[in-house]
N, CA, C, O and CB atoms as a CASP TS submission, in Angstrom:
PFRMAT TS
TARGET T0000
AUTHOR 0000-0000-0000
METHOD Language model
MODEL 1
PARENT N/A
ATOM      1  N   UNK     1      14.223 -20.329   2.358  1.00  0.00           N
ATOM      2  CA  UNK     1      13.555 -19.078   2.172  1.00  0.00           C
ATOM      3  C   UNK     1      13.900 -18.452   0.836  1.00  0.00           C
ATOM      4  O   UNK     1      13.723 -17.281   0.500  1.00  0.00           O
ATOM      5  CB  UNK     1      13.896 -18.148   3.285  1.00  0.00           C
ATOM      6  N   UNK     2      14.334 -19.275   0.257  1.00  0.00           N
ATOM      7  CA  UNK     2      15.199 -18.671  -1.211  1.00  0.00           C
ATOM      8  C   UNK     2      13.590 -18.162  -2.237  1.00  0.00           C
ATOM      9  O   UNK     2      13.610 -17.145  -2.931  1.00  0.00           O
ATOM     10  CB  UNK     2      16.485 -20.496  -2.313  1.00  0.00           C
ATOM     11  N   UNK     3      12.291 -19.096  -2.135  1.00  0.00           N
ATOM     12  CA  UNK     3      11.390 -18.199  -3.026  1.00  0.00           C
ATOM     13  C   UNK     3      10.963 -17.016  -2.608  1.00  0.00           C
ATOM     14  O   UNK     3      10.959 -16.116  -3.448  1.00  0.00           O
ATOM     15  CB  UNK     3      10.277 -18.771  -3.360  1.00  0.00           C
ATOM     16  N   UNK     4      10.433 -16.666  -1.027  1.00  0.00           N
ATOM     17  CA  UNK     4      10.454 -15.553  -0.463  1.00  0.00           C
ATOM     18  C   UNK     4      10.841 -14.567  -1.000  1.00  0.00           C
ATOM     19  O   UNK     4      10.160 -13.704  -1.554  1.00  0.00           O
ATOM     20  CB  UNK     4      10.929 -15.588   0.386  1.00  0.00           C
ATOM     21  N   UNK     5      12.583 -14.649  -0.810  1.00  0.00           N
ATOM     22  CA  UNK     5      13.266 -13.678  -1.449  1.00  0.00           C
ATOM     23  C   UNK     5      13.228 -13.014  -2.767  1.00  0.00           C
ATOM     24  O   UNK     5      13.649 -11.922  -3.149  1.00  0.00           O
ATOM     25  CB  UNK     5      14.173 -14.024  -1.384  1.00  0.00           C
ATOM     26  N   UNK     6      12.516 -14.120  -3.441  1.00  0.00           N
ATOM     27  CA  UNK     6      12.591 -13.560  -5.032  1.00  0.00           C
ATOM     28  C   UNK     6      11.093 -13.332  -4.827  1.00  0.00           C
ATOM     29  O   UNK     6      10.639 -12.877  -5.877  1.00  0.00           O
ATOM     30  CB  UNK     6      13.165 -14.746  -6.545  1.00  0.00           C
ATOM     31  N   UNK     7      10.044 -13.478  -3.797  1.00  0.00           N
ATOM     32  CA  UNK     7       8.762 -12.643  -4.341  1.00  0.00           C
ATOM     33  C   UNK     7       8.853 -11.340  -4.069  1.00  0.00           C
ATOM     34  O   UNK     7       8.470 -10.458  -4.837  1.00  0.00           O
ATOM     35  CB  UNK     7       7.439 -13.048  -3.780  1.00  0.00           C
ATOM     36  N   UNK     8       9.689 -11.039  -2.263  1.00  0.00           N
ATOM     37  CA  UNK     8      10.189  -9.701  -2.256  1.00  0.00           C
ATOM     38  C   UNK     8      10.863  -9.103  -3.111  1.00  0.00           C
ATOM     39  O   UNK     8      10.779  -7.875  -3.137  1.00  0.00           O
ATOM     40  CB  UNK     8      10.778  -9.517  -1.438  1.00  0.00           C
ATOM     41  N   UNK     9      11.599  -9.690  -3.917  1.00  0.00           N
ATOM     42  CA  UNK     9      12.640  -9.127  -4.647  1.00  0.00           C
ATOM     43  C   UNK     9      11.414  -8.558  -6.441  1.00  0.00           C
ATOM     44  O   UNK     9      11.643  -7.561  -7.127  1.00  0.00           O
ATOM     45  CB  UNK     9      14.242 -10.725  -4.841  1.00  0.00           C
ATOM     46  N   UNK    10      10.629  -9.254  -6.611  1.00  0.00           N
ATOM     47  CA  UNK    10       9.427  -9.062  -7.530  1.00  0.00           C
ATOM     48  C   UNK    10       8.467  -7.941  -7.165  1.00  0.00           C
ATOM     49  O   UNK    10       7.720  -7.451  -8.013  1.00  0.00           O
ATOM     50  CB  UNK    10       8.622 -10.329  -7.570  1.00  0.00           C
ATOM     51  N   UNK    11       8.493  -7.508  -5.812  1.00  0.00           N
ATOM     52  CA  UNK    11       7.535  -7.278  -5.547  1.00  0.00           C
ATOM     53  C   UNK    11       7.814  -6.040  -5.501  1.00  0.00           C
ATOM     54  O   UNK    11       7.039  -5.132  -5.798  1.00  0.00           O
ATOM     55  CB  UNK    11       7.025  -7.885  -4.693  1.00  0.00           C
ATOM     56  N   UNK    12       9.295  -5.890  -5.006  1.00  0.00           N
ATOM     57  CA  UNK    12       9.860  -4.625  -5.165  1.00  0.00           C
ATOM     58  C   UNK    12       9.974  -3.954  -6.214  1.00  0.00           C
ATOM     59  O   UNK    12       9.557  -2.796  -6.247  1.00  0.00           O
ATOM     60  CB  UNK    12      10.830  -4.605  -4.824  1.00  0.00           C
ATOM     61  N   UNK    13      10.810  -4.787  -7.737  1.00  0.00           N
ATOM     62  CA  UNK    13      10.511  -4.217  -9.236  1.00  0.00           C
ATOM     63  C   UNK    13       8.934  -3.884  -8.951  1.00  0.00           C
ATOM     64  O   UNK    13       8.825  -2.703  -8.621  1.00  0.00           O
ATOM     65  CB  UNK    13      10.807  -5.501 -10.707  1.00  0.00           C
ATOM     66  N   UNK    14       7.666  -4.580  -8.978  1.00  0.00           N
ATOM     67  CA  UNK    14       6.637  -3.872  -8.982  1.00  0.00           C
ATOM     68  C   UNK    14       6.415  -2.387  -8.559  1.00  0.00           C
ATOM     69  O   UNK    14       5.895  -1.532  -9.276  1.00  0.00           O
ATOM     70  CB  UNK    14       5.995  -4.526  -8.413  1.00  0.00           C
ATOM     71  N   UNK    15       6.776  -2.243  -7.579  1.00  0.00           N
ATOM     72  CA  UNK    15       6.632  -1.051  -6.803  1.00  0.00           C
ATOM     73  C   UNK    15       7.158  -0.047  -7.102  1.00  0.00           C
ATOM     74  O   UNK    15       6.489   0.986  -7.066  1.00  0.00           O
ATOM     75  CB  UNK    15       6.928  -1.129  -5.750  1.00  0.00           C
ATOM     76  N   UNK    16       8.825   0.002  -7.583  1.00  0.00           N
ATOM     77  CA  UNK    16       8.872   0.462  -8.279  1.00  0.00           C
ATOM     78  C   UNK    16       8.585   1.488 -10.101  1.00  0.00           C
ATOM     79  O   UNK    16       8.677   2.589 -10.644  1.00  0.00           O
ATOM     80  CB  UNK    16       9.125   0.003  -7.794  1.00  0.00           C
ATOM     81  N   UNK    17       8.224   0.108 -10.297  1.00  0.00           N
ATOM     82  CA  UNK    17       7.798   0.672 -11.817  1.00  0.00           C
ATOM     83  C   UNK    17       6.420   1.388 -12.088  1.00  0.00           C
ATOM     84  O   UNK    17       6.070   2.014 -13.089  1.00  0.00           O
ATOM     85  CB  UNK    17       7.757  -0.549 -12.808  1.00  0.00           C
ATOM     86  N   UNK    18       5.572   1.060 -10.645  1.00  0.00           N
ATOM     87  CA  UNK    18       4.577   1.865 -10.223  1.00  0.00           C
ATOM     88  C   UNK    18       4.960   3.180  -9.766  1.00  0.00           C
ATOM     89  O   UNK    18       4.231   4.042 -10.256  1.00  0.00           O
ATOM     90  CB  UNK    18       3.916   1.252  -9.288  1.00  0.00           C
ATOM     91  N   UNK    19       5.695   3.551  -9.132  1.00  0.00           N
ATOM     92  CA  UNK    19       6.326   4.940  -8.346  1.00  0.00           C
ATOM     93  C   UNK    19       6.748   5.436  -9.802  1.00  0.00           C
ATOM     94  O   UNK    19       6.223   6.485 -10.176  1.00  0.00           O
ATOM     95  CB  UNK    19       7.862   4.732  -6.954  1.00  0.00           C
ATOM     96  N   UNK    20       7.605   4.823 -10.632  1.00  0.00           N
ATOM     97  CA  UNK    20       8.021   5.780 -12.021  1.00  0.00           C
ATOM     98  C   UNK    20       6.702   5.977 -12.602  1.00  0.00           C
ATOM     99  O   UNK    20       6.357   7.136 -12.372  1.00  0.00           O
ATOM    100  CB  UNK    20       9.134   5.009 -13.280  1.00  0.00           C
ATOM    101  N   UNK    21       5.687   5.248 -13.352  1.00  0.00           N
ATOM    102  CA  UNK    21       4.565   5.391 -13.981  1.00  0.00           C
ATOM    103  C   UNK    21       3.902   7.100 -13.335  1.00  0.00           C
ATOM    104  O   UNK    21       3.580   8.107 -13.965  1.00  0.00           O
ATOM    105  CB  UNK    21       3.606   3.882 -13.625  1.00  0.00           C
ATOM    106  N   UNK    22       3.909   6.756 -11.581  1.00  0.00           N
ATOM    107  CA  UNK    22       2.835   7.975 -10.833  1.00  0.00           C
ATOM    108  C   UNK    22       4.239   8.671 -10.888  1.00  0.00           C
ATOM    109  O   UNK    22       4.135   9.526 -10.008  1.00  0.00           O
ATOM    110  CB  UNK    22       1.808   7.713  -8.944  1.00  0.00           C
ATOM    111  N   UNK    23       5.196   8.758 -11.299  1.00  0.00           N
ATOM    112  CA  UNK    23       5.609  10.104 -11.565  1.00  0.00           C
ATOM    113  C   UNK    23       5.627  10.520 -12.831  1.00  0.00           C
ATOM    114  O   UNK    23       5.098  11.624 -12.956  1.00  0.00           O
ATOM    115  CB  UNK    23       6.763  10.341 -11.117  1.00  0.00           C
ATOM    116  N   UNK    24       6.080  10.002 -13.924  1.00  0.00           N
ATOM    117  CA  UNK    24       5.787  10.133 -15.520  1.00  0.00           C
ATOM    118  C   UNK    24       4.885   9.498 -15.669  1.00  0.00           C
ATOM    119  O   UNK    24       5.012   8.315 -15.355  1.00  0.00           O
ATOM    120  CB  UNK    24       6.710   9.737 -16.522  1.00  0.00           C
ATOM    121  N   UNK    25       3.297  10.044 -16.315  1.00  0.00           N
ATOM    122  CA  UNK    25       2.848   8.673 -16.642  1.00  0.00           C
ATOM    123  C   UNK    25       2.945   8.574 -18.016  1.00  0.00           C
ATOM    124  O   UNK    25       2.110   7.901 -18.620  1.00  0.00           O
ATOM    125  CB  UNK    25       1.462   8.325 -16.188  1.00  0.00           C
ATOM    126  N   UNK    26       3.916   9.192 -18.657  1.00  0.00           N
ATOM    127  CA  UNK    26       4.138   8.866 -20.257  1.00  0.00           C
ATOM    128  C   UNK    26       5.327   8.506 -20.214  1.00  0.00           C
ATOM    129  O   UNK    26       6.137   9.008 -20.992  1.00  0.00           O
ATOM    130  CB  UNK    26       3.965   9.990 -21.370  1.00  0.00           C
ATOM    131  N   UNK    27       5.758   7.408 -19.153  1.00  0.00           N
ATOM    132  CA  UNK    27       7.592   6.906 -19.124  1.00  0.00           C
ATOM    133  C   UNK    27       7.370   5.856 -20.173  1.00  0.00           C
ATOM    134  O   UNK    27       6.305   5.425 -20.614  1.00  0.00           O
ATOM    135  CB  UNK    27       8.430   6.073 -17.353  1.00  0.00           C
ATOM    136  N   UNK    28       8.949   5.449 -20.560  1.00  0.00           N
ATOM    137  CA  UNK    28       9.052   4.570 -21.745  1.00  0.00           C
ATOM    138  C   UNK    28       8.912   3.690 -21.258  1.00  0.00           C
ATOM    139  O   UNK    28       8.252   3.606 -20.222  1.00  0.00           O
ATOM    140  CB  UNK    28      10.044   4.480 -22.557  1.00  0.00           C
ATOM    141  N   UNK    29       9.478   2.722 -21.824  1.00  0.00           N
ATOM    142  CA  UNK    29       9.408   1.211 -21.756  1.00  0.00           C
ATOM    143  C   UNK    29      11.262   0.964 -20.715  1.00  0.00           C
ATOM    144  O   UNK    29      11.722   0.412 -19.715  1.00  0.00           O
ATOM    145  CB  UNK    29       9.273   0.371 -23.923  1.00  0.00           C
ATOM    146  N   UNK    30      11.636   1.756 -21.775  1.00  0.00           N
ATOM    147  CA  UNK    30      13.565   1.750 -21.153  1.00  0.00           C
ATOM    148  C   UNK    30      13.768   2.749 -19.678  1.00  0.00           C
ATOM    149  O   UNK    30      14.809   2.975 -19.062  1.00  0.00           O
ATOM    150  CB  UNK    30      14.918   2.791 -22.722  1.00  0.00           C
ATOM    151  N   UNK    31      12.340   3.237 -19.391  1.00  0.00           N
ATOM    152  CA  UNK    31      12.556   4.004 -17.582  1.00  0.00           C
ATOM    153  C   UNK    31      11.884   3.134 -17.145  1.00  0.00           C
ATOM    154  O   UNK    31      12.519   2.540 -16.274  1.00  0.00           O
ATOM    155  CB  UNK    31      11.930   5.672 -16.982  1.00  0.00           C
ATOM    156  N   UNK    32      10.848   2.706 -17.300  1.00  0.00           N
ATOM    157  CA  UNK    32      10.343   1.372 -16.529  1.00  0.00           C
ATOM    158  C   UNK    32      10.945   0.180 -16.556  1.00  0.00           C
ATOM    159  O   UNK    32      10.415  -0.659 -15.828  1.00  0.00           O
ATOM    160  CB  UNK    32       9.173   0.996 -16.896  1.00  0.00           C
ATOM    161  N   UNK    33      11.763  -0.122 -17.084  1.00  0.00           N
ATOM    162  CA  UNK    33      12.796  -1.256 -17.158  1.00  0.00           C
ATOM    163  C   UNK    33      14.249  -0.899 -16.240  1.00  0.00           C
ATOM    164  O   UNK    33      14.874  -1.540 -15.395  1.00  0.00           O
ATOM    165  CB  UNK    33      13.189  -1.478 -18.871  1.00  0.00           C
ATOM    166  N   UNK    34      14.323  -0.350 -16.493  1.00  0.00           N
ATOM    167  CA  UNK    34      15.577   0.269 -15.462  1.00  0.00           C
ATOM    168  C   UNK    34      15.123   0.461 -13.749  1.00  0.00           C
ATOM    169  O   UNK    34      15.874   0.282 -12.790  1.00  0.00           O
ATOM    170  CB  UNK    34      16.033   2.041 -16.106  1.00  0.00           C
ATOM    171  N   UNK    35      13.392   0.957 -13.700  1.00  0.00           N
ATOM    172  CA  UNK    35      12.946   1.069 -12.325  1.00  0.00           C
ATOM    173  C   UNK    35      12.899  -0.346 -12.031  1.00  0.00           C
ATOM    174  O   UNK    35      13.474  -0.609 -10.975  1.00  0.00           O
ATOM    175  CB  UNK    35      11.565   1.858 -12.074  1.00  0.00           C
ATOM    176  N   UNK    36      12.401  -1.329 -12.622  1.00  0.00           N
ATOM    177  CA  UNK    36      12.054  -2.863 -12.256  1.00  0.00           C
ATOM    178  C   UNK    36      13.146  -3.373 -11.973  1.00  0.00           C
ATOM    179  O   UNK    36      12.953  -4.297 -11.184  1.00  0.00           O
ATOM    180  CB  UNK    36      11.411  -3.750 -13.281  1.00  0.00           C
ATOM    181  N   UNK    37      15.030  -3.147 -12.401  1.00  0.00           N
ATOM    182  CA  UNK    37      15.950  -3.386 -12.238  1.00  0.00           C
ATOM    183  C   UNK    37      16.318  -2.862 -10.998  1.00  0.00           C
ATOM    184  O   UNK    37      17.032  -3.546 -10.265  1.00  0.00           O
ATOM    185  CB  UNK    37      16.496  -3.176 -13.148  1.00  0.00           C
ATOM    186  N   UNK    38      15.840  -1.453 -10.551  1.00  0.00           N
ATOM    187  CA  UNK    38      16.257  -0.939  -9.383  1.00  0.00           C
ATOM    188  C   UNK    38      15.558  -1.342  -8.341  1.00  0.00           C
ATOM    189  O   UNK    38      16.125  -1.472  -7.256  1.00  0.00           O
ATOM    190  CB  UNK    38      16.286   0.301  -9.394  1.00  0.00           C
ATOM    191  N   UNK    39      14.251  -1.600  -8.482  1.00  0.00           N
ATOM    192  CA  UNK    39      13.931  -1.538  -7.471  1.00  0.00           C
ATOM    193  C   UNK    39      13.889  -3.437  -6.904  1.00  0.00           C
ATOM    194  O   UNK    39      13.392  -3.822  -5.845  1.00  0.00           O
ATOM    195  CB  UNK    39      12.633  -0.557  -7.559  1.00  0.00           C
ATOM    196  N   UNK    40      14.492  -4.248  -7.863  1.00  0.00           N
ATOM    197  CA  UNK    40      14.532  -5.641  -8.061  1.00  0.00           C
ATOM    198  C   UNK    40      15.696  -5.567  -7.411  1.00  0.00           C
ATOM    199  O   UNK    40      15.681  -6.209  -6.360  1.00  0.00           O
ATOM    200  CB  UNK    40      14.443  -6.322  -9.472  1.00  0.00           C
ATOM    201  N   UNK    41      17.044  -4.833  -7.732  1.00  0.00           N
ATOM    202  CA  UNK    41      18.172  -5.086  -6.540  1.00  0.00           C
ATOM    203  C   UNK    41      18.450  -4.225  -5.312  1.00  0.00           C
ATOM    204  O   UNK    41      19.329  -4.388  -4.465  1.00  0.00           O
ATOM    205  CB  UNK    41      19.442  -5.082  -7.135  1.00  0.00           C
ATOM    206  N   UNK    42      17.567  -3.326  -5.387  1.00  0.00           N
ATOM    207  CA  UNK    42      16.871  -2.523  -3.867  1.00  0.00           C
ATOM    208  C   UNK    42      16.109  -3.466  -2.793  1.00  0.00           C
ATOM    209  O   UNK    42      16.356  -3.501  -1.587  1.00  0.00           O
ATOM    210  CB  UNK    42      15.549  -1.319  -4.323  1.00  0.00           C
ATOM    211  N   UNK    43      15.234  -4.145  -3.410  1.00  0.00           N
ATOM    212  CA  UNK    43      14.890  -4.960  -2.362  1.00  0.00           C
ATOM    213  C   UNK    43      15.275  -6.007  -2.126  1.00  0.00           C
ATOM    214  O   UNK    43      14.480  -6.605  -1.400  1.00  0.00           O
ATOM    215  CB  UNK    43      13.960  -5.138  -2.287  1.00  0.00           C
ATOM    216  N   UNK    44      16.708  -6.947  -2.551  1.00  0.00           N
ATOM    217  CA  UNK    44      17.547  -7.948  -2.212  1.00  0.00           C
ATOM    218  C   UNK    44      18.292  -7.129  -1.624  1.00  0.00           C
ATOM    219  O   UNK    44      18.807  -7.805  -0.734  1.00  0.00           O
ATOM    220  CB  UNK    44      18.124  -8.818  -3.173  1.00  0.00           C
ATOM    221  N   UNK    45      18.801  -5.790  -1.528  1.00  0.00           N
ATOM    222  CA  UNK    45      19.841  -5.038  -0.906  1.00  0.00           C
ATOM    223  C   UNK    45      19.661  -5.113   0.688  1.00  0.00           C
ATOM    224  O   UNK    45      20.382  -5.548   1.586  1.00  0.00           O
ATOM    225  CB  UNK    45      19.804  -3.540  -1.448  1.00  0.00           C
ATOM    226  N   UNK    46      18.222  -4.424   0.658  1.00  0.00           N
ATOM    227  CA  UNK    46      17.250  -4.459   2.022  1.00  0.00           C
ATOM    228  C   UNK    46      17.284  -5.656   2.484  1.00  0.00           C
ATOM    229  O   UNK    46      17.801  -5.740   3.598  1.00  0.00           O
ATOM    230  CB  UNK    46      15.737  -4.121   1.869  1.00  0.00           C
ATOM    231  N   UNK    47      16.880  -6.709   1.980  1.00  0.00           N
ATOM    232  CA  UNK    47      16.934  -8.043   2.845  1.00  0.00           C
ATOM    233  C   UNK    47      17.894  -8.482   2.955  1.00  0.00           C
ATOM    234  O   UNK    47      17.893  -9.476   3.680  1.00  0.00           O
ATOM    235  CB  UNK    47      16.310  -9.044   2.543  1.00  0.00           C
ATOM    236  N   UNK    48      19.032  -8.137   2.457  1.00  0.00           N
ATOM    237  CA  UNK    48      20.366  -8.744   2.990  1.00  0.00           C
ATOM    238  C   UNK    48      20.729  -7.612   4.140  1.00  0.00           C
ATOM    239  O   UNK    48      21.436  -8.136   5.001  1.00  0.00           O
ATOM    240  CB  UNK    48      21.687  -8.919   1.662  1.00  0.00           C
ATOM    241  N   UNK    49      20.540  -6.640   4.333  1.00  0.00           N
ATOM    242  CA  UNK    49      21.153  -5.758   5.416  1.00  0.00           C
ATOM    243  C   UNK    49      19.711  -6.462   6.141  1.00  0.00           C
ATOM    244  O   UNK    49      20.209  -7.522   6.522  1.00  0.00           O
ATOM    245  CB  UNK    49      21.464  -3.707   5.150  1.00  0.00           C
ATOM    246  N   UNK    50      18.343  -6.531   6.539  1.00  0.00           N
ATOM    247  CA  UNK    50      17.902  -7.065   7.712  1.00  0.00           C
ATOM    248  C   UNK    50      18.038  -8.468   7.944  1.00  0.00           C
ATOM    249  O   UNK    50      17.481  -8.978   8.915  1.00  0.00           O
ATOM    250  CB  UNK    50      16.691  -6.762   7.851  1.00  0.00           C
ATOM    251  N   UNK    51      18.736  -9.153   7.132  1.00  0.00           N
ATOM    252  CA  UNK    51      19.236 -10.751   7.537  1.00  0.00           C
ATOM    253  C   UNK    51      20.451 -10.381   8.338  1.00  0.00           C
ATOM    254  O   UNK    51      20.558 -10.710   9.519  1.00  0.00           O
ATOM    255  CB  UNK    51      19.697 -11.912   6.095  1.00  0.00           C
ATOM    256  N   UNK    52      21.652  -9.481   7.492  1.00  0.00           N
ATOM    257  CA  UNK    52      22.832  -9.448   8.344  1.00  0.00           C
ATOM    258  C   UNK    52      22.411  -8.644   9.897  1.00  0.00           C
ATOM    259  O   UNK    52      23.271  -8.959  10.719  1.00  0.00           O
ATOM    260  CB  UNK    52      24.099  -8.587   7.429  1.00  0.00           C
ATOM    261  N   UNK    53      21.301  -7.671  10.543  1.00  0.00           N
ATOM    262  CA  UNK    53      20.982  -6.948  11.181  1.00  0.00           C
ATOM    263  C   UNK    53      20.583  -7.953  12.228  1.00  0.00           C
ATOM    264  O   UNK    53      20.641  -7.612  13.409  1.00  0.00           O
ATOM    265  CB  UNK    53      20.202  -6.041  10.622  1.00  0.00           C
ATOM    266  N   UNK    54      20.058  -9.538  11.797  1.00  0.00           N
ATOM    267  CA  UNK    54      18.796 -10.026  12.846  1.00  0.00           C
ATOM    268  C   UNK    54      20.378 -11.390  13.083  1.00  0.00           C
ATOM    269  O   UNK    54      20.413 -12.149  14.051  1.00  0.00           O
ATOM    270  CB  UNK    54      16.456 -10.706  11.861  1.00  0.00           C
ATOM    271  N   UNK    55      20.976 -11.382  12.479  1.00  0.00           N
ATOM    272  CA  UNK    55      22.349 -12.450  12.382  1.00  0.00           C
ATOM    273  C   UNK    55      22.869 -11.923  13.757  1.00  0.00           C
ATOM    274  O   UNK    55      22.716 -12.409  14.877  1.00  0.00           O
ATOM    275  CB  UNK    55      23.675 -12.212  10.838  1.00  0.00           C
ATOM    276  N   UNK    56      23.534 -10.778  13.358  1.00  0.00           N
ATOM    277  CA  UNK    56      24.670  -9.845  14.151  1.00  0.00           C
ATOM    278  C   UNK    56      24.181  -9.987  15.699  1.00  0.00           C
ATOM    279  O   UNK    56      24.843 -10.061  16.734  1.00  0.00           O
ATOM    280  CB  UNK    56      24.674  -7.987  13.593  1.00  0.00           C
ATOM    281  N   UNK    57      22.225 -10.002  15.383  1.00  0.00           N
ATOM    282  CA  UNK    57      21.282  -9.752  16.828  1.00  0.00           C
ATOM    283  C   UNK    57      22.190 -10.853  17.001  1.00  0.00           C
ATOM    284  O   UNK    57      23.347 -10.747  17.408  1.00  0.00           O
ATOM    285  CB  UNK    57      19.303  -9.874  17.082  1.00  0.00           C
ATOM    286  N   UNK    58      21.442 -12.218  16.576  1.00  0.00           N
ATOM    287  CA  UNK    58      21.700 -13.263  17.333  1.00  0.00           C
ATOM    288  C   UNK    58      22.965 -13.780  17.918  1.00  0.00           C
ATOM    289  O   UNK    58      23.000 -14.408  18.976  1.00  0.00           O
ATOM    290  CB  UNK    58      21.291 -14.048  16.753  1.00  0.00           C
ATOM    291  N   UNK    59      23.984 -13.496  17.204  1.00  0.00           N
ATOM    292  CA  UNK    59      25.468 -13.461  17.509  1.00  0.00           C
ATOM    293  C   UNK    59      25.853 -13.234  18.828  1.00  0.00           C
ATOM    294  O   UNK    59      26.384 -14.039  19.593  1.00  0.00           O
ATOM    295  CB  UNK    59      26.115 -12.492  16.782  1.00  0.00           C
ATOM    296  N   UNK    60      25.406 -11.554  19.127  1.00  0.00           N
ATOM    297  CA  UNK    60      25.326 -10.883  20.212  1.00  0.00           C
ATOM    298  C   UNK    60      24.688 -11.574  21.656  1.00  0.00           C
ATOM    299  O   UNK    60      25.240 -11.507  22.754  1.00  0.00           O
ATOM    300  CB  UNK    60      24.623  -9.793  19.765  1.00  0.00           C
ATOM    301  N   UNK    61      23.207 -12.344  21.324  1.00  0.00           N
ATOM    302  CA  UNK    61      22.731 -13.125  22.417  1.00  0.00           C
ATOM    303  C   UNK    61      23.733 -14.317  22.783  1.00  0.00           C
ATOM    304  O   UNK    61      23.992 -14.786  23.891  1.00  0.00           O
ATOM    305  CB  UNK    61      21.326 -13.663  22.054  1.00  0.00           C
ATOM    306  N   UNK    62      24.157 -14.622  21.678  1.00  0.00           N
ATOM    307  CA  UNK    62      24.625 -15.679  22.125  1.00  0.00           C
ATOM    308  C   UNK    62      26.229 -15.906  23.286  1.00  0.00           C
ATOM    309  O   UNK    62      26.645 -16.558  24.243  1.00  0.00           O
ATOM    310  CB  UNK    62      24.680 -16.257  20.826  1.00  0.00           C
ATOM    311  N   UNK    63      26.674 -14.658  22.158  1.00  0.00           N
ATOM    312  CA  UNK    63      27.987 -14.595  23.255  1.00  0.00           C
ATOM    313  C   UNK    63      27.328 -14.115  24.547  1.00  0.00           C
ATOM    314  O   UNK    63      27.980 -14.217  25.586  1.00  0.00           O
ATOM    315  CB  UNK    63      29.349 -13.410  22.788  1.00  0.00           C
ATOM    316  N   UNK    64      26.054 -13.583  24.579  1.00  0.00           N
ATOM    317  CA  UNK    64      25.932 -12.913  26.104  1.00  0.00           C
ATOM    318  C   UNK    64      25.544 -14.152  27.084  1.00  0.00           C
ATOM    319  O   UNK    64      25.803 -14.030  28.281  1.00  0.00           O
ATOM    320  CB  UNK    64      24.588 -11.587  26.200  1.00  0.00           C
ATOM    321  N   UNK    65      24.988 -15.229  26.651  1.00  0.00           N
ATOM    322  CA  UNK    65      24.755 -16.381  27.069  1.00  0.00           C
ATOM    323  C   UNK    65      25.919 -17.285  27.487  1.00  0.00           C
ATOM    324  O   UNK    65      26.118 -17.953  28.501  1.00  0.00           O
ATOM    325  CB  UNK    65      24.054 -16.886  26.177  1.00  0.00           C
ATOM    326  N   UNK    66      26.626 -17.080  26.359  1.00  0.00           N
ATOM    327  CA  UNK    66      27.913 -17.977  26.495  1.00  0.00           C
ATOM    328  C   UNK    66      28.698 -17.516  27.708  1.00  0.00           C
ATOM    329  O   UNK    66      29.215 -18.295  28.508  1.00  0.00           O
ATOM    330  CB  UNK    66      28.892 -17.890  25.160  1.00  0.00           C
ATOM    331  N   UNK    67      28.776 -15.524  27.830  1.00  0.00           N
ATOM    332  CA  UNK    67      29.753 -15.554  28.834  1.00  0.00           C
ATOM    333  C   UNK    67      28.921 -15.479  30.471  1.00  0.00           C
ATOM    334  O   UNK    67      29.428 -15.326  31.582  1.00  0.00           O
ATOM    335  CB  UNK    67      30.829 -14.193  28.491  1.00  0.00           C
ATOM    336  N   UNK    68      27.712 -15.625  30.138  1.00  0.00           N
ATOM    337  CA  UNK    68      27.149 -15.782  31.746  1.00  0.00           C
ATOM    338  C   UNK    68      27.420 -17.430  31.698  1.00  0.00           C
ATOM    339  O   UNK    68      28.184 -17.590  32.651  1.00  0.00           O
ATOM    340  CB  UNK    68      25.133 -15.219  32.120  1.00  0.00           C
ATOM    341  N   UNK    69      27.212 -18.661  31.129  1.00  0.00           N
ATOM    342  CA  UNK    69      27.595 -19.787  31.518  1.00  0.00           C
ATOM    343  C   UNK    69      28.934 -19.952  32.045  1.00  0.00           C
ATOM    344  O   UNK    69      29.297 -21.038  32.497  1.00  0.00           O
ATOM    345  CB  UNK    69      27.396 -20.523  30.613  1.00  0.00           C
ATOM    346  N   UNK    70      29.750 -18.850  32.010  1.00  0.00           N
ATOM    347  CA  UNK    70      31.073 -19.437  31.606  1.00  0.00           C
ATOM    348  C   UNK    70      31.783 -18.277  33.379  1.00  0.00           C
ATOM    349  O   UNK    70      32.751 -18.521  34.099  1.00  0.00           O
ATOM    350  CB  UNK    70      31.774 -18.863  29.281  1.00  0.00           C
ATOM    351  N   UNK    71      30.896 -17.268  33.450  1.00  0.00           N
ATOM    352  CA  UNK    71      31.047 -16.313  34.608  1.00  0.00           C
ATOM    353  C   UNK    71      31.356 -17.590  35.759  1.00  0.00           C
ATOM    354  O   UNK    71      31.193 -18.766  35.435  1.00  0.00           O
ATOM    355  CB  UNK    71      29.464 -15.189  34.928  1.00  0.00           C
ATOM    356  N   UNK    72      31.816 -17.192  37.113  1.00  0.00           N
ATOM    357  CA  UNK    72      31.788 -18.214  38.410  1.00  0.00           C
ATOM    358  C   UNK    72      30.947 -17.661  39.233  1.00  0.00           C
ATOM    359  O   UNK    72      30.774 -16.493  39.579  1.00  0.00           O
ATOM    360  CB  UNK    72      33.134 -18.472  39.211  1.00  0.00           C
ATOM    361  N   UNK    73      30.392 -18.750  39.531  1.00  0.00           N
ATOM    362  CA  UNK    73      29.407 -18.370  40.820  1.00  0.00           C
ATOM    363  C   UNK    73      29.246 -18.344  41.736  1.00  0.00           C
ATOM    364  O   UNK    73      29.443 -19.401  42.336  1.00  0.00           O
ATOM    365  CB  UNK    73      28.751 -18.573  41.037  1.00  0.00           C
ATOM    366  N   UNK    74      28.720 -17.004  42.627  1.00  0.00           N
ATOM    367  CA  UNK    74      28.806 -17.124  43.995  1.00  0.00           C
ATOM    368  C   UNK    74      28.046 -17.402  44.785  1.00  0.00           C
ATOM    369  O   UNK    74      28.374 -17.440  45.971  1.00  0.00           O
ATOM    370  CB  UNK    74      29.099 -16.397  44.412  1.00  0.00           C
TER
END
């Protein structure tokens, strides 16, 4: 999933440097470069907290699985 990440991660600088433009639309070159930077490690930030979020899920199922196999039965 490693290109994914870098189209989200592209897609986010986009979005960014759009949100600065519709707020200045006479920003420089050096505020739109700095938004494409932010918003380029804003959205690797985000996908690493919902990878670690959907991980942690699965973690959780699993020990819950593990300790009903492991419960005795009556």
């Amino acid at each position: 999933m490693g290109l994914l990440d870098e189209v989200g991660k592209v897609a986010g600088a986009i979005a960014a440097v759009e949100a600065a433009e519709k707020v200045d639309p006479q920003a420089g070159l050096l505020t739109k470069g700095i938004a494409a930077i932010a918003g380029f490690e804003g959205a690797g930030k985000l996908e690493s907290m919902i990878e670690k979020k959907d991980d942690d899920k699965q973690d959780d199922a699993d020990n819950a699985q593990a300790s009903d196999d492991t419960s005795p039965q009556t």
